[in-house]
C-alpha positions in Angstrom: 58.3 -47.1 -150.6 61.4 -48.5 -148.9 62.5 -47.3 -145.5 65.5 -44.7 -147.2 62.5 -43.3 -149.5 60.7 -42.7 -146.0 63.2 -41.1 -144.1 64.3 -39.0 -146.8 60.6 -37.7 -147.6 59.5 -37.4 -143.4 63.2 -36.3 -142.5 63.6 -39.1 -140.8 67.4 -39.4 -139.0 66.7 -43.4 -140.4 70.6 -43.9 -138.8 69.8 -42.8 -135.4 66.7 -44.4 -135.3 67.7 -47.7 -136.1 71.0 -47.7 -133.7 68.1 -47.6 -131.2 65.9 -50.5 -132.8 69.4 -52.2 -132.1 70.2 -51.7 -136.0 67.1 -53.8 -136.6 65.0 -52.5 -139.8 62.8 -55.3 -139.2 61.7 -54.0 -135.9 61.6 -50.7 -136.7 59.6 -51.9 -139.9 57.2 -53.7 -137.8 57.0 -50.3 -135.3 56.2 -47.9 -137.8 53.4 -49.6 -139.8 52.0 -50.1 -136.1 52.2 -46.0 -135.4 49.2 -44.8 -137.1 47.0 -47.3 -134.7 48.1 -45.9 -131.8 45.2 -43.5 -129.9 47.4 -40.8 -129.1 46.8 -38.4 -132.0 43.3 -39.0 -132.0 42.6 -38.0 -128.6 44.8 -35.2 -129.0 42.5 -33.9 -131.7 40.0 -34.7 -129.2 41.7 -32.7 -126.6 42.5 -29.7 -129.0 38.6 -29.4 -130.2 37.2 -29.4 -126.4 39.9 -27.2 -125.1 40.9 -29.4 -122.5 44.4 -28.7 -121.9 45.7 -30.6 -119.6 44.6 -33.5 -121.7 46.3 -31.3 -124.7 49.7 -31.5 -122.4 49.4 -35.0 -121.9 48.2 -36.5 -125.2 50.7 -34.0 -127.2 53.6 -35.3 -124.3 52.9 -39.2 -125.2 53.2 -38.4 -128.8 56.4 -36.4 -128.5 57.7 -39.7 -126.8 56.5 -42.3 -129.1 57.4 -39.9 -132.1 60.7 -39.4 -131.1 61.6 -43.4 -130.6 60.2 -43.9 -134.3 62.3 -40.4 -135.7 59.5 -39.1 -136.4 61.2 -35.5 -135.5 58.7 -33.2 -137.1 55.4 -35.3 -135.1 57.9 -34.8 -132.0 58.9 -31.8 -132.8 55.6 -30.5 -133.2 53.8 -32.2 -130.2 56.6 -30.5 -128.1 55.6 -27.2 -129.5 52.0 -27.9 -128.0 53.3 -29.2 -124.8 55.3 -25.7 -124.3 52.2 -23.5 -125.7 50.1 -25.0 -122.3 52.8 -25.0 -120.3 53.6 -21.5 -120.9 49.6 -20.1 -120.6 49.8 -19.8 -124.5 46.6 -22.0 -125.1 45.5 -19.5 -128.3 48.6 -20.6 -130.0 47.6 -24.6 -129.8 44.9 -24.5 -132.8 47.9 -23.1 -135.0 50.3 -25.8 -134.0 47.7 -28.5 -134.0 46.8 -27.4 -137.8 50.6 -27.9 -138.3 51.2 -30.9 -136.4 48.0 -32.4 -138.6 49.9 -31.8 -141.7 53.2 -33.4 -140.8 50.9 -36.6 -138.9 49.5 -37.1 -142.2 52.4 -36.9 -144.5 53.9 -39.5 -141.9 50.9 -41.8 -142.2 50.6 -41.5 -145.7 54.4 -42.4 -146.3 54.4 -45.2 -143.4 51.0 -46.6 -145.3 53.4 -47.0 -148.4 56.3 -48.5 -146.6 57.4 -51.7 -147.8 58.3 -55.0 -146.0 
């Protein structure tokens, strides 16, 4: 899969992303195939199944971030959507959104998985 094949199936803003890898597809190349060894997500599913939510606020926070510099917008997106669920006392909403959040995290690392050099 080449990078415009990713973006366009993750809805990826591949332009504004890249102005901030400095227009470098190799960097951002070499960031993406490292995003699905990063921690985060798995101790936010660790987080979500013990309840813990201040660890839910602060996993789901992280990803937003690291989601966000890689356009990653529906991961972000969604991890914000967990950050405001705790924030606002709405902790029975964050099993729904995680159960979303899983699904667009895996369509992410399945099309990142496929990416070419």
């Amino acid at each position: 899969m080449k990078l415009e094949e990713l973006a366009q199936a993750i809805a990826m803003d591949l332009d504004g992303t890249l102005a901030r890898f400095g227009g470098s597809r190799a960097l951002l190349l070499r960031f993406l195939k490292k995003f699905p060894q990063d921690a985060t997500y798995a101790a936010l599913r660790t987080a979500v199944e013990s309840g813990s939510w201040t660890e839910v606020e602060r996993t789901a926070h992280t990803l937003k971030g690291v989601a966000a510099n890689l356009g990653l917008e529906r991961i972000s997106s969604g991890s914000g959507a967990l950050v405001q669920a705790v924030r606002s006392g709405a902790q029975e909403d964050v099993p729904r959104l995680f159960t979303a959040l899983a699904a667009d995290y895996a369509a992410a690392e399945k099309a990142v998985a496929a990416l070419e050099e």
